[in-house]
N, C-alpha and C positions, 0 to 999 in steps of 0.2 A: 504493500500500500504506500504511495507516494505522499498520503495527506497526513498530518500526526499532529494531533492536539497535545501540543507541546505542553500548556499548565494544566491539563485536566489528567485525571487520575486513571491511569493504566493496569495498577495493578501487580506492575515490573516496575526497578527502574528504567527511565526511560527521556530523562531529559539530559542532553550533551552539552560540553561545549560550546561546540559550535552553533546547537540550536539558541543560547542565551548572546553570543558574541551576535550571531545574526541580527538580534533583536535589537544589543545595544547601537550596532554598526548602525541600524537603520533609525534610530533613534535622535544619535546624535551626530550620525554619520560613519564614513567609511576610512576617513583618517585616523589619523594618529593625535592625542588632546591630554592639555593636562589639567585636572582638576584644581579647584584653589585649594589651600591649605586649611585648618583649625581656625587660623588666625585672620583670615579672610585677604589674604594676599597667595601670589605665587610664585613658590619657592624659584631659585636657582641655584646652576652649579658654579662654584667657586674655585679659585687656585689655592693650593695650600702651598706651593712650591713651585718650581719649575717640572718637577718631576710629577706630582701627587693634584690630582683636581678631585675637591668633594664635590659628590653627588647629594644633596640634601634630602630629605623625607619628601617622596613626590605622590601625588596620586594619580596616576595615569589611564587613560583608556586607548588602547592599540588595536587600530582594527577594528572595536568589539569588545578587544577581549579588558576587563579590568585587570589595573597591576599594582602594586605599590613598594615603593622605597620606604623601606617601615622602620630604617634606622638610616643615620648619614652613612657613606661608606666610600671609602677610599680609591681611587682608580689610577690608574700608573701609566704616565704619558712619558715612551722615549725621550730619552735627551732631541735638543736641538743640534743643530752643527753651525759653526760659526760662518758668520757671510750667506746662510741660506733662508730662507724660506719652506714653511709647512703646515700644511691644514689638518688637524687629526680629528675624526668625530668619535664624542663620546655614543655610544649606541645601546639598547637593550637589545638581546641578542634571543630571538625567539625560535624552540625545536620544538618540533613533534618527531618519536618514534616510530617505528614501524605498528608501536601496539596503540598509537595514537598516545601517548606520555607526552604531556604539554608540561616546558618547564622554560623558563628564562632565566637571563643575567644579564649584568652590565659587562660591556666588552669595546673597545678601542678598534677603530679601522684607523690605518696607519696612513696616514699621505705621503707624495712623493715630495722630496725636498728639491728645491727648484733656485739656482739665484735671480729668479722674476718673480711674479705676481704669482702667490701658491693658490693653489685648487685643492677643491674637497676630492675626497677620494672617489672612487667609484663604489656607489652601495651596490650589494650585487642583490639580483632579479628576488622577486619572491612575495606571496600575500598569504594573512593567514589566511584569508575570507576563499582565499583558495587553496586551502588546503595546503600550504608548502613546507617543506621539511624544514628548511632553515630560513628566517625573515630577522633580517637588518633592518632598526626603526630608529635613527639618529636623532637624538633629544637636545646634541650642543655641540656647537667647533669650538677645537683649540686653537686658534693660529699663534703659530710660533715664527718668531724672526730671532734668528741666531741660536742661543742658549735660552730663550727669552721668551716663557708662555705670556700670551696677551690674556686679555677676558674674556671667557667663554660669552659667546653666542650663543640663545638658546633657540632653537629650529622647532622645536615643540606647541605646536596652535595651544592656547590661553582657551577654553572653555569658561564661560562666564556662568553661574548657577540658574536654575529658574527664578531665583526670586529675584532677580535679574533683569529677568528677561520678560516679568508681565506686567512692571512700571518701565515697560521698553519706550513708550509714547513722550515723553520725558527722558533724555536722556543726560541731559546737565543743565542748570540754570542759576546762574548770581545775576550780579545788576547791570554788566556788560553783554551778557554773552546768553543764548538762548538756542537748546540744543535740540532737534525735535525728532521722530520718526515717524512718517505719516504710510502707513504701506509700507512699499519699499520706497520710497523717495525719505533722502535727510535733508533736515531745513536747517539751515546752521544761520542764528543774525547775532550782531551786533553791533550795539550803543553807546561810545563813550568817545572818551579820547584818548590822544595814544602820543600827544606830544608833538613837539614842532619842527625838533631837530629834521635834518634829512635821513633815512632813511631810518628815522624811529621806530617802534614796533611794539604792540601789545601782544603775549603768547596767552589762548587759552590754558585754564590751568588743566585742564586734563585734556589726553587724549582720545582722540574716535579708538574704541575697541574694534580690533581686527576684522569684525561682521561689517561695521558701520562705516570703513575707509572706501575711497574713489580707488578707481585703480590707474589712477594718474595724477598727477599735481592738478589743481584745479582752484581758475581765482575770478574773481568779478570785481568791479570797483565799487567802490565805497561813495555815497551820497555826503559830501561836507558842507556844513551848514554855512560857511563865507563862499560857496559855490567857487573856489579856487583848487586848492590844493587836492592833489592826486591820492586816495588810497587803496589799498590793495585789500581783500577778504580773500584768504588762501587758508584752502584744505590738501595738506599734502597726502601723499598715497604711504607717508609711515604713520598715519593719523594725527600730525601736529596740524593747529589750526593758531593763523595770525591775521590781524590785522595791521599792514606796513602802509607808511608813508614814502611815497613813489619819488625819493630821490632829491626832491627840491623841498628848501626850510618854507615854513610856513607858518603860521598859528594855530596854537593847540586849540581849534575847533571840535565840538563833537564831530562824529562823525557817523549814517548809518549804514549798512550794509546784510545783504539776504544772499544765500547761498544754498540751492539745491543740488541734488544729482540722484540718481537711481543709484538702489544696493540689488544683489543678485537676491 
């Protein structure tokens, strides 16, 4: 029988892994996500050395499947070499057995060291949601220059909670700046002033969460109340959001400004 009422009662065991990763996958999706932490932020990994990058207590969903980093734990990144360049990714390293034995870890893909612009490695091929023996899920780069780890990158999509996500219509608001979601369209305005100098500049205090960014830089101008002076209302595609003064001094007039775009 091809159909299986997955939470109803069989009688057997009879609900898999895959049938609950299914579920999650189609829930929150087919990637890879990390949950926020106890403390309502999310965690990262950290350099302890050159040698040693902590991995902090993560909650993860890969694929589907739930994971977690239930204590900090230590991960051991090759030296550098002097005069080069190198990308290392931290990764969880996910196997199934021949007897279907699902088990993970954390595990390093090494990059090739380069004296130019270094590149991440090649992850190699594989999903679990199909079934694959071995799946590479990179959560953070190392890049190294010289002997020299930089600060990890974290490659791991930010999952924001439901409770989140059903005062979504609202998405930020103080006395400047008014953040909306109507559908899929974001209405981003703002009201104030932002100074006279030339190329002044107000930054929102928070950013567009990764759902809610353009997937290009994106500006309009700004209405100023001495109908002079040039402003800018930009949404960039890493979610900063500013309002800039176009170059030439001016008078700290208010100034107003409306900014939409479609979200997927």
């Amino acid at each position: 029988m091809t159909m299986n009422l997955i939470t109803g009662k069989a009688g057997a065991p009879h609900i898999t892994s895959s049938d609950q990763g299914a579920m999650q996958a189609g829930l929150v999706g087919n990637g890879n996500y990390m949950l926020q932490g106890s403390d309502g932020k999310f965690p990262a990994v950290t350099m302890q050395s050159a040698n040693k990058a902590l991995v902090p207590v993560l909650n993860l969903v890969i694929e589907g499947r739930y994971a977690r980093v239930t204590a900090a734990e230590t991960v051991t990144i090759e030296s550098g070499v002097t005069g080069q360049k190198r990308n290392d990714l931290i990764c969880v390293k996910y196997t199934r057995d021949s007897k279907n034995i699902e088990t993970i870890a954390l595990a390093v893909l090494k990059g090739a060291a380069t004296d130019g612009t270094a590149a991440d490695p090649t992850v190699p091929s594989g999903s679990i949601l199909n079934n694959s023996g071995t799946v590479w899920i990179p959560i953070a780069r190392i890049p190294i220059s010289g002997i020299t780890a930089g600060t990890p990158v974290m490659l791991v999509k930010q999952l924001p909670p439901m409770s989140q996500l059903w005062d979504s219509v609202t998405l930020y608001q103080d006395k400047n700046w008014n953040i909306f979601r109507y559908g899929r369209m974001i209405v981003i305005r703002f009201s104030g002033k932002i100074g006279s100098g030339s190329w002044d500049a107000v930054e929102c205090p928070v950013k567009l969460a990764e759902w809610y960014r353009p997937p290009i830089d994106l500006s309009t101008v700004c209405l100023v109340s001495n109908g002079q002076t040039a402003r800018s209302l930009t949404a960039r595609a890493d979610g900063t959001i500013r309002v800039t003064n176009m170059g030439a001094a001016g008078s700290n007039q208010d100034c107003f400004g409306t900014l939409c775009f479609p979200i997927p």
